[in-house]
Backbone bond lengths (Angstrom), bond angles and torsions (degrees), N, CA, C in turn:
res aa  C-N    CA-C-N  psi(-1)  N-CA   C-N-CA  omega(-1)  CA-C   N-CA-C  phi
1 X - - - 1.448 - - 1.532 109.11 -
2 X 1.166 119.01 118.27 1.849 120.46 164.16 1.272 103.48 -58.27
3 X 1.502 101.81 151.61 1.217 134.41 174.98 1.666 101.55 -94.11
4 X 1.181 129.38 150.66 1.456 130.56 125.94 1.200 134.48 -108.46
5 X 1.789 134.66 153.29 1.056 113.27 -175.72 1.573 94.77 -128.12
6 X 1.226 111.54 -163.39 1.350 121.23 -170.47 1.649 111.03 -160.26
7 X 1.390 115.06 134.41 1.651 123.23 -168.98 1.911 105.38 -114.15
8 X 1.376 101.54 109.38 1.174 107.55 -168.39 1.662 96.74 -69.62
9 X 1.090 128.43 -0.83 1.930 108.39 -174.44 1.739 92.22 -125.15
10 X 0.962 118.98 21.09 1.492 119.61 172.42 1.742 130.67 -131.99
11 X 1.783 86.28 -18.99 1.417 125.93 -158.53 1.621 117.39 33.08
12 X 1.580 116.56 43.97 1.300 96.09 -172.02 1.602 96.57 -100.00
13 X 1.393 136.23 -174.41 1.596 168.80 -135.39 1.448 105.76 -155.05
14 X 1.370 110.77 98.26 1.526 96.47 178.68 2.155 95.10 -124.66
15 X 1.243 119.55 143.00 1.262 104.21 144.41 1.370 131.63 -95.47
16 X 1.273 108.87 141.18 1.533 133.03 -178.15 1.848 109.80 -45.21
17 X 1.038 144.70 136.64 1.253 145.67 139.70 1.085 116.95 -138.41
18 X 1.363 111.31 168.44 1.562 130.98 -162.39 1.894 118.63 -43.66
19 X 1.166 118.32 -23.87 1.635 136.89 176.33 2.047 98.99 -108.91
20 X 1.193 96.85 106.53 1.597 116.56 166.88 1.937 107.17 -11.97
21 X 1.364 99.70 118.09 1.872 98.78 -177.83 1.957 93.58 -142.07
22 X 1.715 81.76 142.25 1.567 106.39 -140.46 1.539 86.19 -112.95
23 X 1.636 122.39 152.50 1.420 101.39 -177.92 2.157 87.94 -95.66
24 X 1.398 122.51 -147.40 1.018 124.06 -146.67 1.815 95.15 -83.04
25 X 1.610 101.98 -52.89 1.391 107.14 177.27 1.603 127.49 -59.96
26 X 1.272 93.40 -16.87 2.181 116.50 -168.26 1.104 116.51 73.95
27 X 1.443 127.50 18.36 1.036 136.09 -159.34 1.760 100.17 -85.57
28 X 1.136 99.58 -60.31 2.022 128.71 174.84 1.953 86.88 -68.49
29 X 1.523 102.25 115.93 1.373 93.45 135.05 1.655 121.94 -174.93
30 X 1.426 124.28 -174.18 1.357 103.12 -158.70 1.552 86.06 178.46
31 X 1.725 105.72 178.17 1.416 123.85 -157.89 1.525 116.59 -157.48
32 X 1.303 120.32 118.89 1.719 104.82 174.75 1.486 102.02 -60.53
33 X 1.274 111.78 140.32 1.593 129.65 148.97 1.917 105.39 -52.07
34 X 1.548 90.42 -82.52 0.832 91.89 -173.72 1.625 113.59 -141.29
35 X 1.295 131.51 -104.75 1.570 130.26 -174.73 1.273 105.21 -80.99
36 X 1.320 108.25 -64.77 1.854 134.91 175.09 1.269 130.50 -84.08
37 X 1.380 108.82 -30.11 1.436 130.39 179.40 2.010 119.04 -91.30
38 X 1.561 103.35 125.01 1.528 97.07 -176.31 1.690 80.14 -124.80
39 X 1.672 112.01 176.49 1.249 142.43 -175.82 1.489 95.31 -133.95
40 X 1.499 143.87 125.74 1.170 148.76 161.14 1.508 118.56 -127.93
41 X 1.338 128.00 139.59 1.250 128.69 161.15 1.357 131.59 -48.89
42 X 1.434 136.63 174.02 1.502 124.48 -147.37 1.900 79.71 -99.97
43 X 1.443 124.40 -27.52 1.126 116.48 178.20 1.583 129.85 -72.78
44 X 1.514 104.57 2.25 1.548 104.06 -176.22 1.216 110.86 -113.52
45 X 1.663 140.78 131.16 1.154 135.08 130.93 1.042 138.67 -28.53
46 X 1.527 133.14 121.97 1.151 130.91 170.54 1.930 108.98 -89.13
47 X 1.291 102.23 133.16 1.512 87.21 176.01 1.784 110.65 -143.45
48 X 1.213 123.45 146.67 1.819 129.46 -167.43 1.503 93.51 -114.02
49 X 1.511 83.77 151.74 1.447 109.05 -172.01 1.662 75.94 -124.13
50 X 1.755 106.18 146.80 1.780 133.53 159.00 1.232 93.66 -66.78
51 X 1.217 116.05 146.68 1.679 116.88 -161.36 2.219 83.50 -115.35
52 X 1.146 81.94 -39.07 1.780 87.77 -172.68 1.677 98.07 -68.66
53 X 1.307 141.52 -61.60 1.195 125.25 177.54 1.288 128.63 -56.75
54 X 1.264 116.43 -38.34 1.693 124.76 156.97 1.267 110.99 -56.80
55 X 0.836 152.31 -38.37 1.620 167.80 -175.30 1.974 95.44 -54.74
56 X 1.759 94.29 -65.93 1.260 117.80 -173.56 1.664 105.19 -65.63
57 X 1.128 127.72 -28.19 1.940 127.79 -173.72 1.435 105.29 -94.19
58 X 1.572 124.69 -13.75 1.481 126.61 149.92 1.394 123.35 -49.50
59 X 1.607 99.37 -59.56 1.552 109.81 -156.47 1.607 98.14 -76.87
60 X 1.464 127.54 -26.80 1.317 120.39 168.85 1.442 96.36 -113.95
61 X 1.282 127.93 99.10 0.897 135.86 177.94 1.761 95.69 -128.43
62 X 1.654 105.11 130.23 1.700 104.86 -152.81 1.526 83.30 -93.75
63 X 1.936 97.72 168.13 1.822 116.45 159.35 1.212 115.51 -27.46
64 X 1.653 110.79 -62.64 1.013 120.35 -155.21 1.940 111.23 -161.11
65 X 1.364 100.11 -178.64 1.938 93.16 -178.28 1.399 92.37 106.36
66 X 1.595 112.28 -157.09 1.182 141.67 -168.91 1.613 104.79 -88.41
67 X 1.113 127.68 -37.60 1.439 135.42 179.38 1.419 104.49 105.46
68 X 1.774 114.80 -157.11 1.675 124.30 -167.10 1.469 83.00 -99.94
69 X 1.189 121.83 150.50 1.454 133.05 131.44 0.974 141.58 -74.70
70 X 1.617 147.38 123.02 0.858 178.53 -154.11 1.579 143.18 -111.80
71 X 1.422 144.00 112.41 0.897 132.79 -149.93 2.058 112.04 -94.99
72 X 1.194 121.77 132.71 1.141 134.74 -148.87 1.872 93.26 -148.31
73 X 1.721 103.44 140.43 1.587 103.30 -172.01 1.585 95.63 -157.13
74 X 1.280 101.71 167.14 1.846 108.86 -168.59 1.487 83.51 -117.34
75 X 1.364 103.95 129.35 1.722 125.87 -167.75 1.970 96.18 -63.12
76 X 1.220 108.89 135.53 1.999 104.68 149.68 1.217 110.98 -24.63
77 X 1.299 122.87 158.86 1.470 129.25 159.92 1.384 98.02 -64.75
78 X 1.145 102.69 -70.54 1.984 116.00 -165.27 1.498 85.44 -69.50
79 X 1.332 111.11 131.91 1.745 128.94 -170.72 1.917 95.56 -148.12
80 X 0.868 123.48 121.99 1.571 113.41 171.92 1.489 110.76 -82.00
81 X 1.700 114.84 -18.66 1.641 118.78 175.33 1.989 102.70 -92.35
82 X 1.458 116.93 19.25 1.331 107.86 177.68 1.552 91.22 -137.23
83 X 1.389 111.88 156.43 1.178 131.32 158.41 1.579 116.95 -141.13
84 X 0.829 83.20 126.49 2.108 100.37 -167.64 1.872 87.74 -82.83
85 X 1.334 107.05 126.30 1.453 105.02 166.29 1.668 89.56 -143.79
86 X 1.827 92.41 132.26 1.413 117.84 -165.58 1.835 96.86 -102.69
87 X 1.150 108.83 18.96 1.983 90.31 158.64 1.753 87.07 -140.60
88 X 1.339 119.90 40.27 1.544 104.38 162.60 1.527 108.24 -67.54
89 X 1.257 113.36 148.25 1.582 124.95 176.29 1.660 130.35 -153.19
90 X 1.110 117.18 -170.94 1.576 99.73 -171.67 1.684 101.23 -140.11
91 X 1.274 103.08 99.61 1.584 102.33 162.27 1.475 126.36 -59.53
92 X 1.116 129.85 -162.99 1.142 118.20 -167.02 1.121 121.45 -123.30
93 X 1.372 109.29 7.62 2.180 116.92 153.93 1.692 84.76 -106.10
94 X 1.556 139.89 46.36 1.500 116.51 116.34 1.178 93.78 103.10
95 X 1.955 139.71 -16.45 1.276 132.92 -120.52 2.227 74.00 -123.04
96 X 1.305 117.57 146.32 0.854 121.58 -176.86 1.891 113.84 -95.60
97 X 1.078 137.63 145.72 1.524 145.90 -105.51 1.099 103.36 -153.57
98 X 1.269 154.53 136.76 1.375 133.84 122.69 1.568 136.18 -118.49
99 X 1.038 147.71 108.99 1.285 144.89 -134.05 1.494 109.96 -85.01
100 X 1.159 103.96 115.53 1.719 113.86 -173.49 1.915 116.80 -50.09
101 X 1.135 102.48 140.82 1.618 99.43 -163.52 1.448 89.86 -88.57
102 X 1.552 100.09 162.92 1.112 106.78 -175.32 1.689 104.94 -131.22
């Protein structure tokens, strides 16, 4: 399942995949681990979309107007499919980092 996150000083929406994704400012950013599992910075939101109501605002999805609505939520802090790591960073072939504690 993708993750999305969200950058409160940029406000952009990015989803997460497997190669490090940065929101517009770079401020927000983060990486799938793996299927279920993402790694995000202390600056990014994680946030879920209802897969069944979105599912449902596709299939009637009108001509025209405002469209279906859809249900959308800002993840727990404590997430067992997130891990907040506070020295994620971005070298400069793009590849995401974390600086060994000392």
């Amino acid at each position: 399942m993708n993750k999305i996150i969200y950058c409160p000083t940029c406000q952009d929406l990015k989803t997460l995949r497997k190669k490090l994704t940065r929101c517009v400012c770079g401020k927000a950013m983060g990486i799938m681990i793996d299927h279920n599992n993402a790694e995000i910075n202390e600056h990014a939101i994680p946030v879920g979309l209802s897969t069944k109501t979105f599912q449902f605002a596709i299939q009637n999805r009108p001509s025209d107007g405002l469209g279906t609505p859809f249900t959308a939520f800002v993840m727990a802090e404590n997430n067992k499919n997130i891990t907040i790591n506070k020295t994620l960073f971005v070298e400069r072939s793009g590849e995401a980092q974390s600086v060994p504690s000392t």
